[in-house]
N, C-alpha and C positions, 0 to 999 in steps of 0.2 A: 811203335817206334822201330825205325832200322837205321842201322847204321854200319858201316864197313869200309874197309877202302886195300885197294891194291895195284900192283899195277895189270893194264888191261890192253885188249886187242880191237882193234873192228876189224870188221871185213860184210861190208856194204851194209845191209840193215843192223848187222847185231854183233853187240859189245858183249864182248868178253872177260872179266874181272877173277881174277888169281889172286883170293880175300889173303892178305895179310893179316889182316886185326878187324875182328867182326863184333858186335853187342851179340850176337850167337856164336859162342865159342864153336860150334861145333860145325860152323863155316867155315872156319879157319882152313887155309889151305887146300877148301875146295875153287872150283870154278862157276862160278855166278852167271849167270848167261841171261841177255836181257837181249829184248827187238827195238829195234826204236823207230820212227818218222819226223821227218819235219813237215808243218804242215803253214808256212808264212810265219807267224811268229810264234809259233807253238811247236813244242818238243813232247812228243809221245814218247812212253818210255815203257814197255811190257815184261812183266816176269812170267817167264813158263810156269803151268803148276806145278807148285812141290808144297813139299809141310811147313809149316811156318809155328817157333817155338810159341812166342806169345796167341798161339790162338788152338790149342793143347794137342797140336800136330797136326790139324784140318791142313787139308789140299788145300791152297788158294792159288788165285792170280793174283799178284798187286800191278796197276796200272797206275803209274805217276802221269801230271799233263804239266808242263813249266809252259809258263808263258812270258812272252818279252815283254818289260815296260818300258818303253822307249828307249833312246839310245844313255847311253853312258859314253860323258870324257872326264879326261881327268883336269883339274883346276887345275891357270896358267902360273905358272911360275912368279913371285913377286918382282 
């Protein structure tokens, strides 16, 4: 599980997050650095390696993929 949020930056592929409140404390008020793509309806999303708590400090990469499912509107008014 991850979880965090802050407020953040881009500047062309990669997002920059300034963690507020992280499920890893010890993010907290670092800077998160992610790459991302679009690639049609799919959203690539890369972490540089660093240590990750739940996996008892191992280097990883996490690589999210979100994909679009169709479009979304909102129902009309009565």
């Amino acid at each position: 599980m991850l979880a965090y949020f802050g407020i953040y930056r881009v500047d062309k592929n990669k997002i920059t997050i300034k963690v507020d409140i992280s499920w890893d404390e010890s993010w907290v008020g670092t800077e998160q650095v992610r790459l991302f793509t679009i690639d049609g309806d799919k959203l690539h999303v890369e972490a540089l390696p660093q240590p990750y708590a739940n996996s008892d400090g191992k280097i990883m990469r996490g690589v999210l993929i979100w994909e679009r499912e169709g479009t979304f509107s909102l129902p009309s008014a009565p």
